[in-house]
N, C-alpha and C positions, 0 to 999 in steps of 0.2 A: 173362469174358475170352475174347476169340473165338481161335479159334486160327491165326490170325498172329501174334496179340500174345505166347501161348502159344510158339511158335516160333521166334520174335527171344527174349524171354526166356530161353529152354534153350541158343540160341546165345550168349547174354551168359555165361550159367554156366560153359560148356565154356568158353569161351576164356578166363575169368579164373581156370579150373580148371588148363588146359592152359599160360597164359601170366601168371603174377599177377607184379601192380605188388607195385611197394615190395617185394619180395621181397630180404632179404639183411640184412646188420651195421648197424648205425645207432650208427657210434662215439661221436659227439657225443648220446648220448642220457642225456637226466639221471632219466627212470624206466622201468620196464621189470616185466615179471611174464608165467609162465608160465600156462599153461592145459593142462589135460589131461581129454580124453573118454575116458575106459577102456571105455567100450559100443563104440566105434568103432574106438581106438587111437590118434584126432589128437594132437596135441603140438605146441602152439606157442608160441613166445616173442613178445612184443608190446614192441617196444620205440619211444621217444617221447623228443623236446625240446620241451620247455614251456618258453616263454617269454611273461611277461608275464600269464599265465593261459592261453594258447591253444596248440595244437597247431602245433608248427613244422615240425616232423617225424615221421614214423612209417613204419616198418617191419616187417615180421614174417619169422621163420623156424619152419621146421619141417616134420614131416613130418604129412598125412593125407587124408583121402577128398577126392576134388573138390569137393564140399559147403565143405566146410569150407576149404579153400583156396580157393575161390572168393570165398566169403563173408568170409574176409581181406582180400583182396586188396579189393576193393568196400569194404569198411569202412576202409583207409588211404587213398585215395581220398575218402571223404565225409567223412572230418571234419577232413582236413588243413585248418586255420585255424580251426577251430572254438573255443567256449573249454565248459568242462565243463558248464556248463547246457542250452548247445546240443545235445553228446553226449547228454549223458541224456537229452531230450526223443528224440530221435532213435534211441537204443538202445528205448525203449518201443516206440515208432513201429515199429522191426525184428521186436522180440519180438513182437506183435501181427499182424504181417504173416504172419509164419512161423509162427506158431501157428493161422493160420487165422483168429484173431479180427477181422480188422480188414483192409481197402484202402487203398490210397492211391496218390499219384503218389509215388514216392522215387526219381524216374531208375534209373537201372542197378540201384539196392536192389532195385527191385520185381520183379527176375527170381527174388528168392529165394522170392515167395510161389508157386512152385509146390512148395517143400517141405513145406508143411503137409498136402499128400497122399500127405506120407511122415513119420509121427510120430516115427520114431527117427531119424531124420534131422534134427529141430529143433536138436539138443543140436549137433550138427555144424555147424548154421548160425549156432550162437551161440556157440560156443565163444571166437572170436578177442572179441566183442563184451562177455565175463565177463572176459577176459585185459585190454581195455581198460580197462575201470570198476576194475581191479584195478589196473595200472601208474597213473591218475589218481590214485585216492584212497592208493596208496602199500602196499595191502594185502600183508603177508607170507606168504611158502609158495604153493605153484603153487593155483590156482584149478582145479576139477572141475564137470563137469557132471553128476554126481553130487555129492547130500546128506548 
């Protein structure tokens, strides 16, 4: 990755660190699930209206590193209209990028693969993306990026 591309990337981070979408309540939402990184201290809520199978709406609150509010913010953004298969293929696709294993074009996502050269920083870049697959499939008690 040459570093301009390097550079607009870091500049996608901060400002969606500094300024994230969908940020706030999503009263009309029919699921919803917490997330918690205790390595880091993030906390967020991931809340969604599903309709018809697909993502109508989503939002998130909460407090935590710019990592990790970035990487929310970008993830209600990508999959607003999506339907859960789509997700899932997509959350892989994330986990892969940020772990270092894997490139690709993912728009705006792709600013996150510079965190893979910050390994305790992954858990931060996935956290909102464990809180989704968690409000989808409906799962109980907050989600942890720890085991």
């Amino acid at each position: 990755m040459s570093a301009t591309a390097r550079d607009l990337y870091q500049e996608l981070l901060v400002e969606h660190g500094r300024h994230p979408r969908n940020f706030g309540l999503l009263p009309s939402a029919n699921r919803s699930a917490e997330g918690s990184n205790p390595l880091c201290g993030d906390e967020l809520v991931v809340r969604l209206r599903v309709r018809d199978g697909r993502i109508e709406e989503i939002a998130f609150q909460g407090q935590g590193c710019a990592v990790s509010i970035a990487s929310a913010s970008m993830m209600t953004e990508a999959v607003k209209g999506l339907a859960a298969g789509e997700i899932e293929a997509l959350q892989q696709r994330v986990s892969a990028l940020v772990s270092g294993a894997a490139e690709g074009s993912l728009g705006e996502l792709s600013s996150l693969s510079g965190v893979s050269r910050f390994p305790t920083r992954v858990k931060c870049a996935l956290l909102a993306w464990r809180a989704l697959d968690a409000a989808i499939s409906g799962a109980p008690g907050t989600v942890s990026t720890e085991l």
